[in-house]
N, C-alpha and C positions, 0 to 999 in steps of 0.2 A: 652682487649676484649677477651674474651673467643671464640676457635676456638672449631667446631664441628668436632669428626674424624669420625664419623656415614656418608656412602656416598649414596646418592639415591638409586642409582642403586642397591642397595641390598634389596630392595622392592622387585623387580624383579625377585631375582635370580632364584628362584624354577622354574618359568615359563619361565626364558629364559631356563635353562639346560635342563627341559624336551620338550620346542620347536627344540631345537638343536638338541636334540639327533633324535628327528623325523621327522625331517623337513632338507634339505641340502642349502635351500637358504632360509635367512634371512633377514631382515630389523631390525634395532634398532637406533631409534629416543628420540638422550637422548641431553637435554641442556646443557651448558659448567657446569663444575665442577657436573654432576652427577659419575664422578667415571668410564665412559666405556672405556677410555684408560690405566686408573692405578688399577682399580681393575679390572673389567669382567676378563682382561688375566688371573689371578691368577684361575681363575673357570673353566677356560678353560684345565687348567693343571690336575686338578682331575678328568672330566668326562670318565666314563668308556668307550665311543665311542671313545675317543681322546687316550688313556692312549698307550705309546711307539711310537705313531706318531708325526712328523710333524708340527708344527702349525708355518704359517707364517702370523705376523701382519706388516700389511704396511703404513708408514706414510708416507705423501708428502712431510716433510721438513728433513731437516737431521740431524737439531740439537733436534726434537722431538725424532727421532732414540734413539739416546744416550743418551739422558735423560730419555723415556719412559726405555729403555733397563736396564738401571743404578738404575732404581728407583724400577723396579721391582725385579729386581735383588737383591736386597738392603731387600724388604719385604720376600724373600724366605733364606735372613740372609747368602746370599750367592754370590760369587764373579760375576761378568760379563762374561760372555763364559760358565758357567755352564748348568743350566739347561733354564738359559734365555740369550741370546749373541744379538748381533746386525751384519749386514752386509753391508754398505756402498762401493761406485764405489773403494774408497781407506784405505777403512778400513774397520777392520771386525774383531769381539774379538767370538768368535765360536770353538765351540769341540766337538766331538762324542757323550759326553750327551747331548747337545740340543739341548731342544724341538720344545723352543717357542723364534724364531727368528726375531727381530724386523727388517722391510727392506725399502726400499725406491721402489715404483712403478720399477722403470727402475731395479733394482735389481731384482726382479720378473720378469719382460719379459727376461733376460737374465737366469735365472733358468729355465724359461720354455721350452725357444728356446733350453735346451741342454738338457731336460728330457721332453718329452713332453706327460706324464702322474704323473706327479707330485709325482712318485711313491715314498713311504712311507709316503707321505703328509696328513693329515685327513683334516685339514681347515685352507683355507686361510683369511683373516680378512682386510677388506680395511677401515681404521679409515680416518677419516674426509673426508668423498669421497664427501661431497658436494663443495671441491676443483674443483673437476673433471679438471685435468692436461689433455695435451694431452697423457704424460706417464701413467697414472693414468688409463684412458680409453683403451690404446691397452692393459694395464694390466688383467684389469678385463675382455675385449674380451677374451682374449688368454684361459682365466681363467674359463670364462664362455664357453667357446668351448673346453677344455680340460673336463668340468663337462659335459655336454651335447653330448657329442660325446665319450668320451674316456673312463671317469669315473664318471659315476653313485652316487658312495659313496661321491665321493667329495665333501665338504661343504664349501659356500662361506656365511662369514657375512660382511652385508655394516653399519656402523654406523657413523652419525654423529649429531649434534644440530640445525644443515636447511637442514635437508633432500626435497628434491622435491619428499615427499613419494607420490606425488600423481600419478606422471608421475614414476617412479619406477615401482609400482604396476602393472600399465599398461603396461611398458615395461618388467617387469619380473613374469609374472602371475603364475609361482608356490612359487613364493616368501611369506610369512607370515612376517607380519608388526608387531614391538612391541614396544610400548612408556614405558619412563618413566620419570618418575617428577623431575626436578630438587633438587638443593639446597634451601635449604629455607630463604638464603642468597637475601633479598631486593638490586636491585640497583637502584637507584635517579637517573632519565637521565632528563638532562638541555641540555639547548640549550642557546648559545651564535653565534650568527651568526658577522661575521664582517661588519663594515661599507662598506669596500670595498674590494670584493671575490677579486679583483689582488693583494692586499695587506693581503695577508691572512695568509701569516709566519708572520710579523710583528702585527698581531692580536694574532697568536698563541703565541710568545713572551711574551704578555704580560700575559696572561692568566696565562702561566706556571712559569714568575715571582711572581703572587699573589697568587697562590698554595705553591711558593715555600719558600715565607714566612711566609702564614699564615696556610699551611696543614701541620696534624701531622705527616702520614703515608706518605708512598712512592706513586709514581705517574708514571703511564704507560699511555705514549703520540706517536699512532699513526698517522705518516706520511707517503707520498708517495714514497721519495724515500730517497738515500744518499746523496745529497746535502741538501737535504734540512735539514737532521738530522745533518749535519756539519754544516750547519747555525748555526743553534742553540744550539749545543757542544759549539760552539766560543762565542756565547754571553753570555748564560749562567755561561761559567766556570769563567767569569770575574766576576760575582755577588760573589764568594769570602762567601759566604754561611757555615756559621759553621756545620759540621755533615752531610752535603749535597752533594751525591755523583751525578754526571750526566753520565748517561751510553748508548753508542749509541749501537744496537741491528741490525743486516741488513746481510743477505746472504753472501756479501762478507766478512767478517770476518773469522778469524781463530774459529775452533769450539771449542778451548779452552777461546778465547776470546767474544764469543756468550755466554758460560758457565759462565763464572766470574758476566754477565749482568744479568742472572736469577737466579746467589746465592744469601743467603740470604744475609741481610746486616748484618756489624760488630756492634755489643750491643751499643747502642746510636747515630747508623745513618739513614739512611732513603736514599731513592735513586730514581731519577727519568731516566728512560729509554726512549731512543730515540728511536723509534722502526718501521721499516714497518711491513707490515701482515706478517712478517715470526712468530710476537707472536700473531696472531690471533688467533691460536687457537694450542693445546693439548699442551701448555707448562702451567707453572705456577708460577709464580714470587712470591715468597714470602713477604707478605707484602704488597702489593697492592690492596687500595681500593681505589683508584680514577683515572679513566681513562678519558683521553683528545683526542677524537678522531676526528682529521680534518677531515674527511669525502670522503679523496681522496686516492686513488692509483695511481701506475703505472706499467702498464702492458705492455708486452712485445707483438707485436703486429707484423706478420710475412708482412715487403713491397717486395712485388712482383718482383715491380721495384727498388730496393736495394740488392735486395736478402739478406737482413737479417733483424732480428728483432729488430725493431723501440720500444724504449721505451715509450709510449704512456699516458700523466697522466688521467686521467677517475675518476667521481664521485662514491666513493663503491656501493653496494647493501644494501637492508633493509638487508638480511639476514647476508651480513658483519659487517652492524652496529652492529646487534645484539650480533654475535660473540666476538666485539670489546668489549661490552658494559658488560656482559661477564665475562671478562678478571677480572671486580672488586667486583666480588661477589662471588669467591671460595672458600673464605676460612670465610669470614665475611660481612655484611652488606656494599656496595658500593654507589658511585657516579660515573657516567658518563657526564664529558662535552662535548656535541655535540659542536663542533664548525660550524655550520651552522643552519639553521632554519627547525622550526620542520614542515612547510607545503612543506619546499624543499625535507627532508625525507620521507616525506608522496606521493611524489611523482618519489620517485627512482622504478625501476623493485625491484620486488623482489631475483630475482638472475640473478647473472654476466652473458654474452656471456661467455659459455664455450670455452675451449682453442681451441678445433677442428677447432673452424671456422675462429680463427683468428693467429695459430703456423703453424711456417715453419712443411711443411707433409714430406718434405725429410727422417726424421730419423724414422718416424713412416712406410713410404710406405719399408724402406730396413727390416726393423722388420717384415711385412704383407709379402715382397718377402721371405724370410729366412723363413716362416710359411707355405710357399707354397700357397696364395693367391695374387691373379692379380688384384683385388678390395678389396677395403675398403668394399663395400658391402656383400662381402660374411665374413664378420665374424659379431659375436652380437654386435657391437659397439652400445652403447646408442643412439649415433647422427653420423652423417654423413657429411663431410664437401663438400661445394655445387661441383658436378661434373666438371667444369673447374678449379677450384683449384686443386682435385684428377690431372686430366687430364697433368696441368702442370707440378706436381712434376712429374709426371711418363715420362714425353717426360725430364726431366731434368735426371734423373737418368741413360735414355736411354741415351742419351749425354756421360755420366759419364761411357757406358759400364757396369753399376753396373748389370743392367737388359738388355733382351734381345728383340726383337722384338713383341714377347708374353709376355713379362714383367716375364721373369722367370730372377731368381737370375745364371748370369754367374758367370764362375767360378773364375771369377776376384772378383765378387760381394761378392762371398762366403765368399771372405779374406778381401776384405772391410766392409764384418758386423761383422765380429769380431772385428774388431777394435772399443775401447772406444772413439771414436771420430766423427762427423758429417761425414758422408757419402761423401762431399766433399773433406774435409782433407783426409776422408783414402784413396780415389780413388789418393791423391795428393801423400802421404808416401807410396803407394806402384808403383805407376808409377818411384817416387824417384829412386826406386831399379836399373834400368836400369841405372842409371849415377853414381853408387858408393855408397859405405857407407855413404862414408861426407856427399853428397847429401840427401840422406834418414834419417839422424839425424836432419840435417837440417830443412826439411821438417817436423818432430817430432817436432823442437821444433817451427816451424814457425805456426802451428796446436795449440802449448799448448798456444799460445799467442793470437793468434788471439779468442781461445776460453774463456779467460779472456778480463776483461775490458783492455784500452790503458795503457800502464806501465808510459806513458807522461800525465803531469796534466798542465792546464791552458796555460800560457804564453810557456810552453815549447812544448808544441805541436803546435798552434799556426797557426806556418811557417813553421812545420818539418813534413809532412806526411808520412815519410819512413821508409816505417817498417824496413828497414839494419838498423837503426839507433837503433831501439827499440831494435833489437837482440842482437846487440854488446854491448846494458847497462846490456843486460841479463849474455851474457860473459862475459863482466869484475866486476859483480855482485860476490865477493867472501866472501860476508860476511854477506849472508845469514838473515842478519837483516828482509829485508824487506818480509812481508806475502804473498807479490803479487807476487815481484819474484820468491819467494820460490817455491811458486805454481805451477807457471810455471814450474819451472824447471823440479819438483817432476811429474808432469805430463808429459814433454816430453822424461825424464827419463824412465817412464811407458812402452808408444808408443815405444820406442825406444826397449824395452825389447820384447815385444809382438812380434815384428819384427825379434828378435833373435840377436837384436846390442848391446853390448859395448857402453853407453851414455859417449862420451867423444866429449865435442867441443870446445877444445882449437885451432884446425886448422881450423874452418868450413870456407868456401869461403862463405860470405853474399849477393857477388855481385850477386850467384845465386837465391837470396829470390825469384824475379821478376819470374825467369825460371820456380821455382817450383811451384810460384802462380799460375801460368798460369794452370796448367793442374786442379787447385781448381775449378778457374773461368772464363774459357774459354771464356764467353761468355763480361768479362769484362776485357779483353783487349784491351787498349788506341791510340789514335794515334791521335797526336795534332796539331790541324786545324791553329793554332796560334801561335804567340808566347808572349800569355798574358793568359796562362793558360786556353785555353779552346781545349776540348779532344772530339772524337767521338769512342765509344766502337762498338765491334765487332758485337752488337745486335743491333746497329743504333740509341743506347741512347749516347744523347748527356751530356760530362762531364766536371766542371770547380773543378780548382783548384786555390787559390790564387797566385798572380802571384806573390809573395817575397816568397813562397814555395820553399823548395829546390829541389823541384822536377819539375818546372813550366816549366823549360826547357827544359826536355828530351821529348826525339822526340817518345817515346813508352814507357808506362807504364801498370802495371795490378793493379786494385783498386781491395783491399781487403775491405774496408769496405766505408762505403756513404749513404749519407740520401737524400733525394727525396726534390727534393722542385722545385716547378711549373715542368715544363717539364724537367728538368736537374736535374743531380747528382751532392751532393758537397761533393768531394772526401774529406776522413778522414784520410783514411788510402791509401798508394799505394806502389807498390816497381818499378824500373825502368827493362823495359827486352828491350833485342839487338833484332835487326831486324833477325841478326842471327838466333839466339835463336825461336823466331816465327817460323820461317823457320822447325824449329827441332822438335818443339809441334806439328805444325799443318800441317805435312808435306801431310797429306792426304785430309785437307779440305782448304786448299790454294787452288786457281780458279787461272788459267791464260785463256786469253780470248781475242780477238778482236774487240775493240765497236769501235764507230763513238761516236765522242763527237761536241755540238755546243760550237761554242768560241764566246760567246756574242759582244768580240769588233771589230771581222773581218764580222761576220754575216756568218760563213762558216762551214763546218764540219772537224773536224781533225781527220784524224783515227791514231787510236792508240792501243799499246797493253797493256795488264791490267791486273796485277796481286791481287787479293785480296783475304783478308779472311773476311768474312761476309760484313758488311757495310766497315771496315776499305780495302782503296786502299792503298796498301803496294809499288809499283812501276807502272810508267809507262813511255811508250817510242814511241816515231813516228814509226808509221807501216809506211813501202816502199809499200811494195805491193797494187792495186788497192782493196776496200773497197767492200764487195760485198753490191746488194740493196738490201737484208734481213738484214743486219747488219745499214746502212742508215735506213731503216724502223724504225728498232727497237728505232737509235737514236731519230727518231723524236717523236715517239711514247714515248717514256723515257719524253722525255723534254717535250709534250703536259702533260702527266700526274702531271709530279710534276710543271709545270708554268698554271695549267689548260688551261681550252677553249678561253680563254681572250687572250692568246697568238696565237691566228690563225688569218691569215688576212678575218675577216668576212669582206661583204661589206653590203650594203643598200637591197640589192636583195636575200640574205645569210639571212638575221637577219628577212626579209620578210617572205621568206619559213620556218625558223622554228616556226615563230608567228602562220601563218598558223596550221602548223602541229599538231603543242601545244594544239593550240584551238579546234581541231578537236579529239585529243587524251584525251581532258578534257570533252569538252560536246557530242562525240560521239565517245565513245568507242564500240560503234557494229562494227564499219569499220576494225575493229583492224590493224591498222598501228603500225608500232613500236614505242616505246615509245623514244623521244627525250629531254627527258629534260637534265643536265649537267652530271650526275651522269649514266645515260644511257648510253651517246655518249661515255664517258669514255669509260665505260667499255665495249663499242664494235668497237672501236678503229681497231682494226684488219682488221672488216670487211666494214665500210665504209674511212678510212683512208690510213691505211697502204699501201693498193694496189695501192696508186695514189703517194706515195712520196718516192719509193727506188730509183730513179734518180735522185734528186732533193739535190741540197750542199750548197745552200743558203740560205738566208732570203727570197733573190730579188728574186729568184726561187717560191720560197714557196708563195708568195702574188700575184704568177699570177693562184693559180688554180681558178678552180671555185668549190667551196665549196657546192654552190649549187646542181651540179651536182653528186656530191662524197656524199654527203646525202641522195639524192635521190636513189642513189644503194642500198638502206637497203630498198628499195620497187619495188615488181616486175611491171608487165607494167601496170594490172590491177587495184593493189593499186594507182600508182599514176596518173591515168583516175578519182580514186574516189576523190586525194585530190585535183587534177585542176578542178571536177566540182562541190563537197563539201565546199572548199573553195577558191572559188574563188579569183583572184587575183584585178579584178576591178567590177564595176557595171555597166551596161552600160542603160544607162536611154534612156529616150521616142527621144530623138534628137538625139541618136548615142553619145553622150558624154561618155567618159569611165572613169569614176569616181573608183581611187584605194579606196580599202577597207583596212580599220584599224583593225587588228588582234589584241587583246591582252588577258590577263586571264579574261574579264569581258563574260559574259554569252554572247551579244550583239554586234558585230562587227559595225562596224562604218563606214558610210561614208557620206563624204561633197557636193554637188551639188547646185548650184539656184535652190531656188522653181520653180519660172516659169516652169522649165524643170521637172516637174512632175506633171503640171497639166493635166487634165484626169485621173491619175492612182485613181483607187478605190482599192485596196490591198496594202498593203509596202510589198514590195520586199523581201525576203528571203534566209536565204543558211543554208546550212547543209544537204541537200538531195540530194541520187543521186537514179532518179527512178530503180525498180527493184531490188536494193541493199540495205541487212539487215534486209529489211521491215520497214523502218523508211519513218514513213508518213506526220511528221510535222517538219518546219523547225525553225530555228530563225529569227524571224525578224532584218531586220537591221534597226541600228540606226541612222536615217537621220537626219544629219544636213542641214535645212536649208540656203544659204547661199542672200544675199540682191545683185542686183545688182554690188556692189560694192565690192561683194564677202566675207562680214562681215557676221556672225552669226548672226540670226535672230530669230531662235526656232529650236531644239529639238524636234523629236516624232518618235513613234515605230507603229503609230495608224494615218494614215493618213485620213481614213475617218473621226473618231474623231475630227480630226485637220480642215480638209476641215469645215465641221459641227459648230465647237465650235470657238476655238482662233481664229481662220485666218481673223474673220470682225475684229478683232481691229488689228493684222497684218497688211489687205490689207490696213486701214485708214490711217497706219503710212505711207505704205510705198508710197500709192497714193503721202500724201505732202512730202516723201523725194524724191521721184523716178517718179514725170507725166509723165515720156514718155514714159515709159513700160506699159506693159499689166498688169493690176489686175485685172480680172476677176469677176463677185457677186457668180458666181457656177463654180470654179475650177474644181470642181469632173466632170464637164461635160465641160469644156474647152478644148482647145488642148494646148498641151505644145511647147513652145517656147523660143530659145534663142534670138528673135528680140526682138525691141523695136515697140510701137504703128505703125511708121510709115511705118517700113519695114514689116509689118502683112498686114498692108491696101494695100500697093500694091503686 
């Protein structure tokens, strides 16, 4: 098949070059394989506005760097570092002629942060920005407020093939939009959806089995993550496939091994690539016209309650399919197979939740501090991530000392943003300092591991949470084989230099891993309730660990890493620290203190003295000395709150008055009494509790107050005149009988009496007014129960005339033949009421 080497984007060209040169903020909205990452650069080098400046193009992935960098490179017949180079965290091929520097987002914020007028720069260039990383966003801030504030001349161009040009526009209103046409490259998109989505690798299998015998060309199959791409490495490479290469593609790979996946193939093979979205988009595979794209990702997703980012699997975006879809129309006519249905696609967003709102803000807020802003709000960031999220990282930072009260960068902070590492680690490598070299190597490489995945796979992590364990595979690692180690090492190598150290760790002490985690994660240091692996950390989150763990037994630990499930943490990673040790971290937020404790099986109070750091009780010991009743108060006040109100000895007269109060605080809030429901009383504990129980060291003690009374204190004399004649405690009917009243949440309070003993009354009885007060002029009737002679229910009514009037002749009929000897009256409403019988009325 004949390839085309004519690329779109050269439609364009006239009109981009003379928008650029007069315009500083651009838009350019071009589809995959139009040419604007491999050709536009090359045009950008001859424009007379650009010529001896500057030009920085920014990719979001790193193996795009190097290849974009290489490729270009290549067309100007010239080596790499010349006049086009690249600059990566750990690599960088760069020299005094060049111009046009291809960079990764976070390379840019670190360029700016140390020139911050981008001086000799003419344009910076954000290629696939409908990525939009959280790196990617403080880049283009920083970028976009160095143009706006600093430099004028500045030009920024955004391109990618799913622009949200629309919301762009809006957000960047001197910006000027320009399309262009893709490829003229058809691709076929099919949909194969599985039987059943839980079984959906074993759907994927099969699909990529009958491509792989019956398709000519190679095949680019994305997936969500690396397991799943090593499924299917393992089964595939047993199909034993003549000329059939299977190549898996994924972030953690070595970039010469990402490189090998997107050469071309050897004359008579064909290659199918395992790939997540890191080839979504500006790479290009040679050879590939059929793309197999499951439909999912997975994203890294910042838990709160982890403190670190959860890998998260999620259904892509239409705009990712598209990108995917894409992939097989670069160079030639394609096929895309959807592996799911085309009304489930039709029914995804159109674009991903951007990273802002779901990536750890720690390394983004030390970036905004180092910029000299105290909000996220005051720079042009696109989006904004919701204000208690801001809020946290900034009270975490503050923690960490990085910042100050005012969230200014201290000068500890100063020397933890230069470091190539999360904000935590470097506050952890340079606190190091204070206890030695070894120590702060340590801490370097304890930093470059934790920053990679677990060095431990399957069965051998398991049972072994402890990171001493992981370090010392790293130390006795001398044979460089492995990529991951490598990595590590080469990374903590880095840290270690930054810091001005000699990387050498043949003597490191690991016992101290725990010590130096501590000053990372303060907040999640252990201390175990149990001895079957279950932990309460310093922030009051409770932690387990499997209890054949080798760490299930120590009495203190610090979790580095753990995943959230229902209200606990299930620790992954942790290192063991000495109470010691604690002692030494946290010598200034350690409490010692005095409390009164109940002892459930004596029913008594013990006072004791009490050392803690946050939730975690570190020691404690019998106080001699007498216990003051501020300290008693507190205790009972402590235990009322966390055993609730259930725990107080209410009685019958107690559970009365607050029926009462309730009902009067529901259906007549003019009176304004305070408000008693459970959540109330809580929380004013102080003021009707406390003052009645600093003498008191019992149970037996506690069950003789009167509750009632101590309630009543949260109302002066006044209010409770209106709740004794608003709500009354009894009714007292026509014969003196004092009939109690039933309070509850219903509108209508209740009470029971014989009829007899209401004959006469023409009005039912009423409560909820108290004259003169409010100006509340109508009450509620109550709700009479009738009661028979024999003190059984007979009727129901709120409407006593009603009743005299209507029901009461087949009442009296009944009750004539059960009850002759009493009074039934034919005109109650005009009777007198009586608790006699006929013959004690006659005389």
């Amino acid at each position: 098949m004949k390839v085309s080497t004519s690329l779109p984007i050269e439609e364009i060209k006239q009109q981009f070059c003379q928008t650029l040169n007069e315009q500083n903020t651009l838009i350019l909205s071009a589809p995959p394989g139009a040419g604007k990452s491999t050709c536009l650069p090359l045009w950008l080098l001859t424009l007379p506005s650009l010529v001896n400046k500057k030009i920085y193009l920014l990719q979001p992935r790193r193996l795009a760097v190097k290849n974009i960098a290489t490729f270009l490179a290549a067309q100007l017949n010239e080596k790499v570092g010349e006049t086009v180079g690249y600059r990566l965290r750990n690599d960088n091929k760069v020299s005094k002629n060049t111009r046009l520097e291809v960079i990764t987002e976070g390379i840019l914020t670190q360029i700016i942060q140390q020139d911050a007028e981008l001086s000799g720069t003419a344009l910076v260039v954000f290629d696939e920005f409908h990525e939009r990383s959280l790196q990617g966003d403080l880049a283009f801030a920083l970028t976009r407020e160095v143009q706006t504030e600093l430099r004028d001349d500045l030009k920024i161009l955004l391109m990618s093939a799913t622009l949200d040009t629309e919301y762009l526009i809006k957000a960047l209103p001197d910006a000027h939009l320009l399309c262009s046409e893709g490829r003229s490259f058809p691709v076929d998109v099919t949909y194969q959806a599985p039987k059943n989505h839980q079984r959906w690798r074993e759907h994927a299998l099969a699909v990529i089995k009958d491509k792989m015998f019956n398709h000519v060309g190679s095949v680019l199959v994305f997936l969500p993550g690396i397991a799943d791409i090593r499924f299917l490495v393992e089964r595939l490479s047993n199909q034993q496939v003549e000329a059939v290469q299977v190549c898996p593609l994924f972030g953690e790979l070595s970039l010469k091994e990402q490189q090998q996946a997107i050469a071309p193939c050897s004359k008579g093979y064909r290659k199918i690539v395992l790939a997540t979205n890191i080839a979504e988009t500006s790479l290009t595979i040679d050879g590939i016209e059929l793309v197999i794209d499951c439909g999912l990702e997975k994203v890294a997703v910042f838990d709160s309650a982890s403190l670190m980012d959860k890998l998260t699997q999620r259904q892509i975006s239409k705009a990712s399919a598209v990108q995917r879809a894409g992939r097989a129309g670069r160079l030639m006519p394609g096929q895309c197979i959807r592996l799911y249905g085309k009304d489930e696609f039709e029914r995804r967003p159109l674009h991903s939740v951007n990273d802002i709102q779901q990536a750890d803000l720690l390394p983004t807020l030390i970036e905004a501090a180092r910029w000299g802003v105290t909000t996220l709000a005051d720079l042009p960031l696109l989006e904004l991530p919701s204000n208690t999220r801001e809020q946290q990282a900034w009270q975490e930072l503050k923690s960490l000392t990085i910042v100050d009260e005012k969230l200014l960068l201290t000068a500890h902070g100063e020397q933890a943003s230069k470091l190539p590492c999360h904000p935590r680690f470097a506050h952890m490598i340079l606190m190091a300092e204070n206890h030695g070299q070894q120590a702060q190597i340590l801490a370097c490489l304890i930093a470059a591991t934790l920053e990679e995945r677990d060095v431990f796979k399957g069965e051998q992590a398991q049972f072994d949470c402890d990171l001493a364990h992981r370090l010392q595979l790293l130390i006795q690692d001398k044979s460089n084989r492995i990529p991951l180690l490598t990595r590590i090492l080469q990374q903590a190598s880095r840290l270690s230099r930054q810091v001005k150290l000699s990387f050498n760790i043949k003597s490191l002490d690991l016992t101290k891993a725990g010590f130096l985690l501590a000053y990372a994660y303060p907040e999640r240091v252990a201390m175990a309730r149990s001895k079957h692996g279950d932990y309460i950390c310093v922030n009051g989150k409770g932690a387990t660990i499997h209890e054949e763990d080798v760490l299930a037994n120590e009495s203190f630990i610090v979790i580095a890493q753990a995943s959230q499930r229902d209200s606990k943490l299930t620790i992954r990673l942790a290192s063991q620290i000495s109470l010691a040790e604690i002692n030494e971290v946290f010598s200034d937020k350690i409490i010692e203190k005095n409390i009164a404790k109940f002892d459930d099986k004596s029913g008594r109070i013990i006072a004791r003295k009490q050392t803690s750091l946050g939730a975690i009780v570190l020691s404690e010991q019998a106080l001699k000395q007498a216990v003051t009743t501020e300290t008693i108060s507190a205790m009972w006040c402590e235990l009322v709150l966390n055993k609730g109100l259930d725990f107080l000895p209410w009685q019958a007269k107690d559970l009365s008055l607050m029926a009462r109060w309730q009902w009067l605080n529901k259906y007549f809030p003019e009176y304004g009494l305070a408000i008693i429901d459970d959540n109330s009383l809580l929380a004013a504990l102080s003021k009707w509790f406390v003052p009645f129980v600093g003498d008191i060291k019992t149970k037996t003690q506690l069950a003789k107050l009167d509750l009632s009374q101590m309630l009543l204190s949260l109302l002066n004399y006044q209010e409770q005149k209106i709740l004794s004649k608003a709500a009354p405690t009894v009714y007292v009917g026509p014969t003196g009988r004092h009939c109690p009243i039933s309070y509850s949440q219903d509108r209508s309070p209740k009470v029971s009496l014989p009829m007899q003993e209401l004959y006469g009354l023409t009005q039912t009885p009423d409560v909820g007014i108290v004259e003169g007060v409010a100006g509340i002029k109508q009450g509620v009737p109550l709700l009479l129960e009738l009661l028979s002679p024999a003190q059984r229910p007979i009727q129901v009514t709120q409407d006593l005339v009603k009743f005299w009037s209507g029901s009461y002749q087949a009442v009296q009929k009944d009750m004539k033949s059960r009850y002759p000897k009493h009074y039934w009256p034919d005109d109650p409403a005009n009777a007198k009421a009586t608790n006699k019988t006929k013959r004690h009325i006659k005389e």
